[in-house]
N, C-alpha and C positions, 0 to 999 in steps of 0.2 A: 504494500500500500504506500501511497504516495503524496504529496500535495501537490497541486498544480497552480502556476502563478503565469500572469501575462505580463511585461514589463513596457507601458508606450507603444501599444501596437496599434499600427496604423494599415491599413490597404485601402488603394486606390486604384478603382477604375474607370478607367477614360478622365480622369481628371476629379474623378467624385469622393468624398473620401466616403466610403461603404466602413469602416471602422477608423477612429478618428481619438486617437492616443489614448487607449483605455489600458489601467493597470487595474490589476484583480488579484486575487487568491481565494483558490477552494482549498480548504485546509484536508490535512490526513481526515476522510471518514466522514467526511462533511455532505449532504448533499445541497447544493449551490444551485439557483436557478436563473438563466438569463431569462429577463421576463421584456417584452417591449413588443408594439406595433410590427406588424408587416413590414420589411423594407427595412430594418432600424439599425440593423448590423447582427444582429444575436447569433445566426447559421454562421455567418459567414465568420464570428470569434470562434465557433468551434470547430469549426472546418481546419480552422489557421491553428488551434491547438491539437486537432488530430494528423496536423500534418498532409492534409489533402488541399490546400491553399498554402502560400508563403504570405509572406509578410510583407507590405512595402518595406516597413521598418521597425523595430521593436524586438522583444526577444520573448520567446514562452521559455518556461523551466517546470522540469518535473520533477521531484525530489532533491530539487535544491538545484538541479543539474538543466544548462542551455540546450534545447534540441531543436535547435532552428535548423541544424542541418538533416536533422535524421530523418527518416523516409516514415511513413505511417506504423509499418511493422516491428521497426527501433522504438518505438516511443511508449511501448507496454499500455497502448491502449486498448479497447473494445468500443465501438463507435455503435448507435442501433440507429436506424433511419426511419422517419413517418410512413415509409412503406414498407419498412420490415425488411427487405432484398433476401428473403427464401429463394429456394431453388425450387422451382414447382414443380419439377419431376424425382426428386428424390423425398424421401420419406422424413419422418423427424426426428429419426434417429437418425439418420446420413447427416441431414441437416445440421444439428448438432456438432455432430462427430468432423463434417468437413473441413474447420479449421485447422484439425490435430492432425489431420492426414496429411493437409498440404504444407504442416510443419514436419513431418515424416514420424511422428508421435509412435511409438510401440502399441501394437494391437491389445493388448492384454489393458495399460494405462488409458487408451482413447473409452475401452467398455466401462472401464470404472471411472474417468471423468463424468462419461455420457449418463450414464446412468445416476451419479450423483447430482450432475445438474437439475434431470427431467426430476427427480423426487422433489429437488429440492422447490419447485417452482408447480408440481401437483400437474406434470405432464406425459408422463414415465406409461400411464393407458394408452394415452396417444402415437406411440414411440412408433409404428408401420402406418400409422396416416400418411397424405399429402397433404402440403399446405390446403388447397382446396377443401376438404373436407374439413377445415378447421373453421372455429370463428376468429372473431378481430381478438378476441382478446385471448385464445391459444393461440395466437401467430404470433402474438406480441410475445408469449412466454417462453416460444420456441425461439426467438430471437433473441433473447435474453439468455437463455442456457444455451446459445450458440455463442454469443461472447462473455459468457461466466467461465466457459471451459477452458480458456486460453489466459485465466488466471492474468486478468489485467490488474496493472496498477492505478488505473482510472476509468470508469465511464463514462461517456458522452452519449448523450440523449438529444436527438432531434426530433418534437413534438410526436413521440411514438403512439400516442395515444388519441391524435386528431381524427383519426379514420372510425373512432367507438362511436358507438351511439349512445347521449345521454347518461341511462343509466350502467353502462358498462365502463363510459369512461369511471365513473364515481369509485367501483369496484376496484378498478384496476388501478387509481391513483392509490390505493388502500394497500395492493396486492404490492406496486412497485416500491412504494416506503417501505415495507415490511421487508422487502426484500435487498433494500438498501441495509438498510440496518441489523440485517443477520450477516451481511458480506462485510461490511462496515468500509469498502471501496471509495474512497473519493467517487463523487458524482456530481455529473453539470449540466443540467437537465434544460433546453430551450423551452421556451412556449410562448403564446401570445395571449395566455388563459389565464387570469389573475385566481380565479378559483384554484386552477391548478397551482399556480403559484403559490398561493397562501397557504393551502395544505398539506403542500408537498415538503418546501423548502426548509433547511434551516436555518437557509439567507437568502436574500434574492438581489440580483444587481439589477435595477431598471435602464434599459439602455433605450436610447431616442436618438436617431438621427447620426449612428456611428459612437455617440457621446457615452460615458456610463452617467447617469443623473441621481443614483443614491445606491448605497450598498447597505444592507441591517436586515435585521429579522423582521417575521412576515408583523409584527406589533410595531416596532421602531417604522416601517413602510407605513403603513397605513395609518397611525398614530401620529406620526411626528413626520410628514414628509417635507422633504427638502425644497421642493420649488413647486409650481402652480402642474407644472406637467405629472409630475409625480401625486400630486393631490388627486387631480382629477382621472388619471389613467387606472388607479385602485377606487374598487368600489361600485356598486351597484346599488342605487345611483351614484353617481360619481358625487365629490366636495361638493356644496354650494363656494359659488365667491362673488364676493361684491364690490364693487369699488368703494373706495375710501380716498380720504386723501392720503398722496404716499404709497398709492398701492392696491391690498385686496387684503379685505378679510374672509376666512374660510368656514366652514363647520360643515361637519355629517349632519347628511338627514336625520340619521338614525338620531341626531341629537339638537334636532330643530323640533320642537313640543309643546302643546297647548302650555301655555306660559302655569296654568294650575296644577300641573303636574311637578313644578317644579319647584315650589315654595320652600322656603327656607335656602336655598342655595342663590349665592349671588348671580344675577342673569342678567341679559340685554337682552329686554325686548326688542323684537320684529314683527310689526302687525303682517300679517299675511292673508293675501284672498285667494281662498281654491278655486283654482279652474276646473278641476275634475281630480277623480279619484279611481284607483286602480285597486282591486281587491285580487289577491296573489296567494291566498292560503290561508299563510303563515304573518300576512301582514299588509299592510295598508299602504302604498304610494300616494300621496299628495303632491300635486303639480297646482303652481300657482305663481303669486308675483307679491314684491315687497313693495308696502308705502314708500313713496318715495317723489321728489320731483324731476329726479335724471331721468335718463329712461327707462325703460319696462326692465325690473332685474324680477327675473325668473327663478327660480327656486323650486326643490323637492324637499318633503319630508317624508319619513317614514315611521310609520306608528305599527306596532304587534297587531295579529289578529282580536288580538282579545281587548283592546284599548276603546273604547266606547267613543265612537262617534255624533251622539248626540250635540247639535248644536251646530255642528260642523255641517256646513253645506255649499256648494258649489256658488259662488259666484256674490259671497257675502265675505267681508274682511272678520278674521279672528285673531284673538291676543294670541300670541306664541313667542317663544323665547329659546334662548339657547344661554345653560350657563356660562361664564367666563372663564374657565377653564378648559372647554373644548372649544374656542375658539384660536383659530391661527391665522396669524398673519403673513403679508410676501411683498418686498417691496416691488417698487417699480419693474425692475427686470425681474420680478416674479419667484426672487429667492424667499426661501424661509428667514422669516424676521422672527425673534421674541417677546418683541412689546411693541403694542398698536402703532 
């Protein structure tokens, strides 16, 4: 096992910088997530640490050690792809086994890797399937015990799990954490899926636009972020923010609230009028707009299913508030500030 660190790495193409001086560390054992937008650089940082991209410039290190030169195979990683890249004519035990063969692995050691892998990952019934006859999420598992057998000192995860539907993604973020943490493998998982993110992670780097924009746990993220991009990019609904002078102040729905539910704690009132209301289950959307004489500032809240809506009605202004300690500020260029 290993740690994996990036030092100022930069690629550019046609003139664009696609990653754009990011330094990072996945510590020994860690699982590390790049989380950001489409387009934002995330693949293309892990590509340049598995060694299937170079660098404009910059250096990755694994265990301390530079491998900007060394070829994908040198670099003790295990890479799994959003498509899995099975071989759809051989079986899942071939499948498996194929990596140790084309290392020329001893017959006797390749049965007992394979066969420890598929248990370990609850696939070992499946072992004379084809990919085809599988689901998304035995392919995913086969892919997984195809680069567990080759005994990496890192994984790298490219959104393996985008191809699930729904409810299997849910499982299978369950089934990959669980399986991180019995290997205790350094891991650096992509996604574009803050869900994913949040649950997966022990950390998560938000990257935008080549840039890394905060590095912390999935609380320090979402709690405490660093600039307006990062506010708004976690979250469902995303930050409210408002202008102020100097800037923007922030707050979660989740903590924007009929002002009498909040008594005794110090708050800033925000009258707010609902424009409609979203019923989701488990909880209440509030879409609406704050008193104000600038222009229309738009806002959500979100109240529990069980929260009583009485009085609250579409198209009428209500007292709501938010305490002063879940409020955050961002100056002008949209940094996190401390005080208003």
């Amino acid at each position: 096992m290993a740690a994996v660190a990036v030092n100022e790495i930069r690629k550019t193409f046609g003139g664009v910088n696609a990653v754009n001086g990011i330094s990072l560390e996945a510590r020994d054992g860690e699982f590390m997530v790049l989380l950001g937008p489409s387009g934002c650089g995330k693949t293309t940082l892990l590509r340049i640490i598995a060694g299937l991209e170079k660098p404009t410039s910059g250096q990755v290190l694994i265990d301390g050690q530079v491998v900007n030169e060394l070829p994908p195979r040198g670099r003790g990683i295990a890479m799994v792809f959003q498509s899995y890249g099975l071989y759809p004519h051989l079986t899942v035990w071939k499948n498996i086994a194929f990596p140790l063969r084309t290392q020329g692995t001893a017959t006797d050691e390749i049965k007992r890797k394979v066969e420890w892998a598929a248990r370990l990952l609850g696939i070992d019934h499946l072992a004379q399937r084809r990919p085809r006859e599988l689901s998304g999420g035995e392919r995913q598992r086969v892919a997984l015990a195809r680069a567990l057998v080759r005994d990496p000192t890192v994984f790298l995860l490219d959104e393996p799990l985008s191809n699930l539907d729904a409810k299997l993604r849910a499982s299978a973020r369950s089934e990959l954490k669980q399986f991180q943490r019995t290997v205790r493998t350094a891991t650096i998982y992509v996604t574009h899926d803050q869900v994913e993110a949040m649950g997966m992670g022990d950390r998560i780097a938000v990257i935008d636009h080549g840039k890394l924009r905060q590095v912390g746990t999935p609380s320090e993220i979402y709690e405490h972020p660093a600039n307006e991009f990062v506010a708004t990019f976690l979250g469902t609904p995303p930050m409210n923010l408002i202008e102020r002078e100097g800037g923007s102040m922030g707050f979660r729905p989740e903590n924007f609230l009929p002002k009498e539910l909040l008594n005794g704690a110090p708050v800033i009132e925000l009258p707010f009028r609902v424009d409609r209301v979203e019923y989701l289950g488990s909880e209440h959307i509030l879409y609406g707009e704050l008193e104000g004489r600038a222009a229309k500032r738009e806002v959500t809240a979100k109240l529990p299913a069980h929260a009583t809506l009485n009085g609250i009605s579409p198209g009428a202004w209500h007292a709501f508030a938010v305490r002063e300690t879940e409020l955050r500020y961002f100056d002008r260029e949209g940094r996190r500030t401390q005080h208003p």
